[in-house]
C-alpha positions in Angstrom: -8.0 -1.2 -4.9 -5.0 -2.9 -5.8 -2.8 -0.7 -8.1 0.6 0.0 -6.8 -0.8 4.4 -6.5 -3.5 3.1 -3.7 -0.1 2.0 -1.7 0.6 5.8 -1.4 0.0 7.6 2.2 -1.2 10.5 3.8 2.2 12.3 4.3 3.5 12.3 0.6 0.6 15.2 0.4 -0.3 17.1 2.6 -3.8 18.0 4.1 -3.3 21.5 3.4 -1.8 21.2 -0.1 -4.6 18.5 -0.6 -7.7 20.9 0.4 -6.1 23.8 -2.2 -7.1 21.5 -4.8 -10.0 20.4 -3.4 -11.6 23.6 -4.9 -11.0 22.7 -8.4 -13.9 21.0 -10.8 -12.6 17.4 -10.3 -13.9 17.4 -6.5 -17.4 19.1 -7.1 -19.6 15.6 -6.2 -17.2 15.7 -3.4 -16.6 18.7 -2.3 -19.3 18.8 0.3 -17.7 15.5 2.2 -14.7 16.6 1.8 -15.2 19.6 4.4 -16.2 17.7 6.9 -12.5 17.5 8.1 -9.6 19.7 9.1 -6.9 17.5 8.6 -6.3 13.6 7.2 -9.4 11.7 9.2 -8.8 8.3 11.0 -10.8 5.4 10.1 -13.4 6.3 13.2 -13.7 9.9 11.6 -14.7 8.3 8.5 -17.4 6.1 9.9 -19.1 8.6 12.3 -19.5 10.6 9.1 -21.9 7.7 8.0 -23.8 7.6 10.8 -24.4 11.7 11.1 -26.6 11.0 7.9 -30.3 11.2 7.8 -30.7 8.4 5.4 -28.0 5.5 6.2 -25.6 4.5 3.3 -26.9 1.1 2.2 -25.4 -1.7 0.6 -27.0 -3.7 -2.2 -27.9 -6.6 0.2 -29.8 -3.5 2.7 -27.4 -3.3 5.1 -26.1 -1.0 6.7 -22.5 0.6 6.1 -19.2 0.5 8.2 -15.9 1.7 7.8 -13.5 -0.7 9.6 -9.8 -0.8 10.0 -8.6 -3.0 7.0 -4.8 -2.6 8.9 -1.6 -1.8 6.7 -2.5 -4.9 4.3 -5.7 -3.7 3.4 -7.0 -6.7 4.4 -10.0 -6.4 6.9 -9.1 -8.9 9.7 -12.5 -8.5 11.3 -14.6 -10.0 8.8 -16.3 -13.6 9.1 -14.6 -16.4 7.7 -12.0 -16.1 4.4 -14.2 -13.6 2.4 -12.4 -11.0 -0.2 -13.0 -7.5 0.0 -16.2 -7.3 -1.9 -18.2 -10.2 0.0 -17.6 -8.1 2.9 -19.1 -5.7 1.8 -21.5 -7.1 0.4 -22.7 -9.7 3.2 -21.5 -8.1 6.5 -21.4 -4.2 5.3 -17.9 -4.0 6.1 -15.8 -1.5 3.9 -12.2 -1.9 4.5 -9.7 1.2 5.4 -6.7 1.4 5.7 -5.3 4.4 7.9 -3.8 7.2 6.4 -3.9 6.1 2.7 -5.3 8.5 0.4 -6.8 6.0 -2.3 -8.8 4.5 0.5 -9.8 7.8 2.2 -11.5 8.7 -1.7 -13.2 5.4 -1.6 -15.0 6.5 1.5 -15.9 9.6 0.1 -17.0 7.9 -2.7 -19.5 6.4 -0.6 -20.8 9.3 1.2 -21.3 10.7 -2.7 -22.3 8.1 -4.8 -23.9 5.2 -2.4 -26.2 4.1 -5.0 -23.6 3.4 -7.5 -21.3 1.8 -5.3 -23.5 -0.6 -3.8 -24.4 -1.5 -7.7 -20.8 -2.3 -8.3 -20.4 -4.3 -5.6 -23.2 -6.3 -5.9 -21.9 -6.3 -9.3 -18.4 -7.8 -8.2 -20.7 -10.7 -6.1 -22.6 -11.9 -8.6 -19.6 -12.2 -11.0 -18.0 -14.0 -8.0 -20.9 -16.2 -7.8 -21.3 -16.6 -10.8 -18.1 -17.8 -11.7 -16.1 -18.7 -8.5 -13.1 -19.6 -11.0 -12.6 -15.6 -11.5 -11.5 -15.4 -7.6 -8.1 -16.0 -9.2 -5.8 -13.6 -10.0 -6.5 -12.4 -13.5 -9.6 -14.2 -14.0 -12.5 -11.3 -13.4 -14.1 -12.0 -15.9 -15.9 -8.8 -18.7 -18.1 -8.0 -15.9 -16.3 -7.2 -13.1 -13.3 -5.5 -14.8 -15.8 -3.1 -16.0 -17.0 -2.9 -12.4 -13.4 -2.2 -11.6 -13.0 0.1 -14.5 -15.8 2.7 -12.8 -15.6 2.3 -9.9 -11.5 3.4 -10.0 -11.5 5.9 -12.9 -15.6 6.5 -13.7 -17.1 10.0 -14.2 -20.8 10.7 -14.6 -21.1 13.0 -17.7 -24.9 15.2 -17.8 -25.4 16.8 -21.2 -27.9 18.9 -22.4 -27.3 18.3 -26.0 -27.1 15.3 -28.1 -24.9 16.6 -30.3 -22.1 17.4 -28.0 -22.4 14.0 -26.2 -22.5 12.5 -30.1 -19.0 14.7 -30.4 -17.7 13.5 -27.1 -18.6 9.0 -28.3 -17.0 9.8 -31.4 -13.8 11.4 -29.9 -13.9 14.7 -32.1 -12.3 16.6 -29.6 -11.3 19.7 -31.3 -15.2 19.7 -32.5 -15.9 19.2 -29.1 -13.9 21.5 -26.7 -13.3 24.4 -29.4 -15.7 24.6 -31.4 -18.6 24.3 -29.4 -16.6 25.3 -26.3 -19.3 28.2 -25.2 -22.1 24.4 -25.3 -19.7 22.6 -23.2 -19.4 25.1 -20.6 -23.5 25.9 -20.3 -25.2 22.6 -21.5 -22.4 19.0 -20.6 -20.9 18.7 -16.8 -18.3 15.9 -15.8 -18.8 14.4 -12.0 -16.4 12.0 -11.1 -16.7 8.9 -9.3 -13.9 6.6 -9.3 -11.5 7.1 -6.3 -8.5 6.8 -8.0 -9.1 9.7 -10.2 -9.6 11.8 -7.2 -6.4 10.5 -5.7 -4.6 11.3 -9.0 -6.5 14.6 -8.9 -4.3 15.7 -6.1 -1.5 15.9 -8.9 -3.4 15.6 -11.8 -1.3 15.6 -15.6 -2.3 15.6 -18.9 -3.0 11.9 -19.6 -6.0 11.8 -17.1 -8.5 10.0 -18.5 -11.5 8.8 -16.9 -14.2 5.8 -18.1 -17.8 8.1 -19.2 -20.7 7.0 -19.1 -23.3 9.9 -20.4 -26.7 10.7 -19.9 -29.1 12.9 -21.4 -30.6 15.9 -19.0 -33.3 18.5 -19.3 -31.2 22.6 -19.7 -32.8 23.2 -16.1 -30.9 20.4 -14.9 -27.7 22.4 -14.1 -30.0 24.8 -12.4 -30.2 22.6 -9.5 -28.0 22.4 -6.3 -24.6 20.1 -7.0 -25.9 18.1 -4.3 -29.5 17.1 -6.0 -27.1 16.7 -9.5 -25.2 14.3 -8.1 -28.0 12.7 -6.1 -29.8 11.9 -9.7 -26.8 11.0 -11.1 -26.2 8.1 -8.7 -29.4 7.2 -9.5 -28.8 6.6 -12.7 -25.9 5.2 -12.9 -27.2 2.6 -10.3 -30.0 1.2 -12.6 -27.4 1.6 -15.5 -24.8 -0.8 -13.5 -28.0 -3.2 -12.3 -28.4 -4.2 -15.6 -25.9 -7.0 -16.4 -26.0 -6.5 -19.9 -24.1 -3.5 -19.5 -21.6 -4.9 -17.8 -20.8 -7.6 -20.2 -20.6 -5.8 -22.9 -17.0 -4.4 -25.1 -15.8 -1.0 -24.1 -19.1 0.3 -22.1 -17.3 3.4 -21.3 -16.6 6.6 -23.5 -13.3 7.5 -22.7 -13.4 11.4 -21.2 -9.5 13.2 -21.1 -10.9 15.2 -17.8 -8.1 18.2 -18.6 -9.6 18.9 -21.8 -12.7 20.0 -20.1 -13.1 23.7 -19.9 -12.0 24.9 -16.4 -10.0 21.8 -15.7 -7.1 23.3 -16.8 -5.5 26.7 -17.4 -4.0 25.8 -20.8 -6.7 24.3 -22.4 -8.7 28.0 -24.2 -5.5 27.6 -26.6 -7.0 25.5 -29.5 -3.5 23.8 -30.0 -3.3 22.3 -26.5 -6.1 19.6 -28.5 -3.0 18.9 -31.1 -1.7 16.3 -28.8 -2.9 12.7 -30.0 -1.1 11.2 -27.4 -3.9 12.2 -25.4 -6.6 13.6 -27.4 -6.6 10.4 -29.5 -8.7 10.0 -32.7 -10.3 6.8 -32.4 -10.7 3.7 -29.7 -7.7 1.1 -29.4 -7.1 -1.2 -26.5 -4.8 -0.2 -23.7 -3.7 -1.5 -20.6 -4.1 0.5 -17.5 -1.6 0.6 -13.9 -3.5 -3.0 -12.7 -3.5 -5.1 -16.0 -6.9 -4.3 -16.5 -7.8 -3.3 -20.5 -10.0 -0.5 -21.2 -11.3 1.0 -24.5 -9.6 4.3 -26.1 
């Protein structure tokens, strides 16, 4: 939560101008959340939405879920004692908010989504911390937790129904992928996304947008189902994925996914030159560095 975009606020866009795009594909794990409201919710909006649920949002370490006023430093005064952001989650349930700020609104939403996978990543973050109390400095995560912090800002669950599309999509044949088998994109792969700084880039989205994969194999009737019951395997998924450690420590886990090449993401895209442009449609992986310092495969 620290890049200098999650410092933007609820006025530079507006609710209304928000919700237009709320109807395009980059909100569909969201969407159902996201009508909850009819204008920018306060923090209390936020957590009475939690606890309308059946089943209550849980944390890795079984408790139960809050959404607290983190104040204008995003730092969540109530808490016990000098613990970061994750340990409060983790240990007292606490998730941090701070009014009227648009990358933190998306985090709650990414919660009432994906609670599975969120409370993965953040036990995730605590056992790196634990681990290795050294990495509490700045610029000292560790592999582990920036890949935590990878997902969990700019992840997308990908669901494919054909292993030679999601083959197409690792290897970064593009053109192969979103032209030529276009019509196989469109019926048999589907992009959710996760990471709630992609949605708050999504409210001006641009070319460049590029979210961290990770892809898993489904059954054709999978896309049958409600978005909701998609989604809620999904998280499931992704959860045991991000419980193993392994994962985590690994180079590059992610397959990187340029979210406006996908078909309906943007107007332009049916013309077969708009995949000309290596800048973004890039042929192979390098190592960049991302808004927060953080490096990612490409």
């Amino acid at each position: 939560m620290g890049a200098s975009r999650a410092l933007r606020t609820a006025p530079i866009v507006d609710w209304d101008r928000a919700a237009a795009v709320f109807g395009t594909p980059f909100f569909d794990a969201v969407r159902l959340h996201l009508g909850s409201f009819q204008g920018f919710p306060d923090v209390a909006a936020l957590d009475a939405l939690l606890a309308q649920r059946a089943q209550p949002v849980l944390n890795a370490n079984g408790l139960a879920l809050r959404f607290v006023d983190a104040g204008g430093s995003g730092r969540d005064a109530g808490g016990t004692g000098p613990r970061g952001y994750e340990e409060l989650v983790y240990f007292e349930g606490r998730v941090g908010i701070r009014a009227g700020n648009w990358h933190d609104f998306f985090n709650a939403i990414a919660w009432l989504a994906w609670p599975r996978v969120k409370a993965a990543l953040n036990q995730a973050h605590v056992r790196g911390l634990r681990q290795a109390p050294a990495w509490r400095e700045p610029g000292g995560r560790g592999t582990a937790r920036d890949s935590a912090t990878l997902f969990d800002e700019a992840g997308a669950a990908v669901a494919c129904a054909d292993g030679e599309l999601a083959g197409l999509l690792r290897d970064f044949r593009w053109k192969d992928l979103f032209v030529s088998r276009r019509a196989g994109v469109q019926d048999r792969l589907r992009c959710y996304i996760v990471g709630h700084s992609l949605m708050d880039k999504a409210l001006a989205p641009y070319k460049g947008m590029t979210a961290n994969a990770l892809v898993f194999p489904v059954a054709p009737d999978f896309f049958s189902r409600p978005v909701a019951e998609q989604v809620e395997i999904l998280d499931g998924l992704l959860a045991a994925w991000f419980a193993e450690p392994a994962h985590l420590d690994a180079a590059g886990p992610f397959s990187p996914l340029p979210l406006l090449g996908l078909p309906g993401y943007c107007g332009g895209n049916a013309d077969p030159s708009y995949y000309d442009d290596a800048a973004t449609f890039r042929p192979g992986r390098m190592r960049i560095t991302n808004r927060d310092g953080l490096r990612k495969g490409r």
